[in-house]
C-alpha positions as CSV (number, residue, x, y, z in Angstrom):
1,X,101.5,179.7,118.7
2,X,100.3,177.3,116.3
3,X,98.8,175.3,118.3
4,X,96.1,177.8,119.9
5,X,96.0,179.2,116.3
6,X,94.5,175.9,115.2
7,X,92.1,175.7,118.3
8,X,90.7,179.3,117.9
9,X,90.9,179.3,113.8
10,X,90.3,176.2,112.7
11,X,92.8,176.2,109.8
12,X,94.6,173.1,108.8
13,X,99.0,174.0,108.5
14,X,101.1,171.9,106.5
15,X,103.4,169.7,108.9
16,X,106.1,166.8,109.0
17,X,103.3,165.0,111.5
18,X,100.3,165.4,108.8
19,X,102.7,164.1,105.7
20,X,104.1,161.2,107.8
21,X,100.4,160.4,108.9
22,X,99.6,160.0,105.2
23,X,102.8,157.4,104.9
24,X,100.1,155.1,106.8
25,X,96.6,156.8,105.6
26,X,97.0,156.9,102.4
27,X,98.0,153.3,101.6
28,X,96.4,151.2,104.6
29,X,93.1,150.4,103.6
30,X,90.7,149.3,106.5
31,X,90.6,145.7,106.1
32,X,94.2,145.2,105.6
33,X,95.6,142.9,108.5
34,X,99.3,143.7,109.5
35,X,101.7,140.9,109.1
36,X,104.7,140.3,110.0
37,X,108.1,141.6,108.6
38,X,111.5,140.9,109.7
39,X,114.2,143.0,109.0
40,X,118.2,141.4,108.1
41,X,120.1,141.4,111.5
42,X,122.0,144.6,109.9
43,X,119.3,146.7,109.4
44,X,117.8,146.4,113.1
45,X,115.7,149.1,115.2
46,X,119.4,149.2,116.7
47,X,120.8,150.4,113.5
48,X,117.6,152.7,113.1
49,X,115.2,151.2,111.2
50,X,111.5,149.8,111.8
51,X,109.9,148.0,109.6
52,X,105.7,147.2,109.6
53,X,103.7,145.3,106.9
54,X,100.0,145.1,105.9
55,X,98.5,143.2,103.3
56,X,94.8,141.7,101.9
57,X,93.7,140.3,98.8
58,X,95.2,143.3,96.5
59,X,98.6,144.5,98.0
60,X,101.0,144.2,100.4
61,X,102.1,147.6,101.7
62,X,105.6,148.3,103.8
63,X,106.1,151.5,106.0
64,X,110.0,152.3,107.0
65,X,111.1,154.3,109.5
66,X,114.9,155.4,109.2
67,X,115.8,156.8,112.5
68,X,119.5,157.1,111.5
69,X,121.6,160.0,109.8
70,X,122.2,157.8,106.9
71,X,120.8,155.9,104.0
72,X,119.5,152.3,104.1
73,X,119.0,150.1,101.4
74,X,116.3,147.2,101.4
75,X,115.4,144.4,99.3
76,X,112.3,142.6,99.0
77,X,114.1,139.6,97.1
78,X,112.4,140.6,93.6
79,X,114.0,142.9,90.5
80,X,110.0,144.2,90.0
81,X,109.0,147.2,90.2
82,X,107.4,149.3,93.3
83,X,105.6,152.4,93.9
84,X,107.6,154.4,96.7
85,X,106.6,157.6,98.9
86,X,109.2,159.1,100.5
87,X,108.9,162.0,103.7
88,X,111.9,163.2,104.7
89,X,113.1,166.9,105.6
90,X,112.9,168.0,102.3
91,X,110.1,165.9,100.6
92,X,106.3,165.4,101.2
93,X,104.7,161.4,100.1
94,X,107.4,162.3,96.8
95,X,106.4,159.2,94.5
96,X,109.1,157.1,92.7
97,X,109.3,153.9,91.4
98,X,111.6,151.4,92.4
99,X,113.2,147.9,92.1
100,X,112.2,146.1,94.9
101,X,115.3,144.7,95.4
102,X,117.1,148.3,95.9
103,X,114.8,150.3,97.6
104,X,116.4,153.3,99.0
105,X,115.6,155.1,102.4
106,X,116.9,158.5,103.0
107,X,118.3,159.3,106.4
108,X,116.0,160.1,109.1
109,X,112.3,159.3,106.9
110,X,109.5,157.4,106.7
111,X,109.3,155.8,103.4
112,X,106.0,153.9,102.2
113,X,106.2,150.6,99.7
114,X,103.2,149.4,97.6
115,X,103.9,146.3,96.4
């Protein structure tokens, strides 16, 4: 299995776990602090969707989780323009930019917001 192949080898294999690792990694420095981020009363962990912030001086960065089989949109009550990475089934950190008041979350992702 892969799992003692990796214990006897050594070799790193591409996974869903390791892309959705670097949703977090990649964009939360050490230093940043996590604050807090309140979703609107549609868009609950009930409906599907989790929601955590963490900002410092520089940036603020969102990390979504859409649990649901089907698209959410989110605003961050500006028109400007945000850098998003999107993991899904079919895409790895994919990099698009954004209005950040339309961001769009494919069904059952984790999509990362650098604002």
């Amino acid at each position: 299995s892969n799992v003692e192949s990796l214990q006897y080898d050594g070799a790193v294999r591409d996974s869903k776990l390791l892309w959705v690792l670097g949703n977090y990694s990649r964009f939360i420095s050490p230093g940043m602090v996590r604050v807090k981020c309140d979703l609107p009363e549609d868009q609950t962990s009930q409906e599907g969707l989790l929601v955590s912030a963490y900002s410092d001086d520089e940036k603020t960065v969102y990390v979504f989780t859409n649990l649901a089989y089907g698209i959410s949109r989110i605003s961050l009550g500006s028109n400007k323009q945000v850098k998003v990475y999107s993991t899904d089934k079919s895409k790895n950190l994919q990099f698009s930019n954004q209005p950040a008041n339309d961001i769009l979350i494919p069904e059952r992702s984790v999509v990362t917001v650098v604002d």
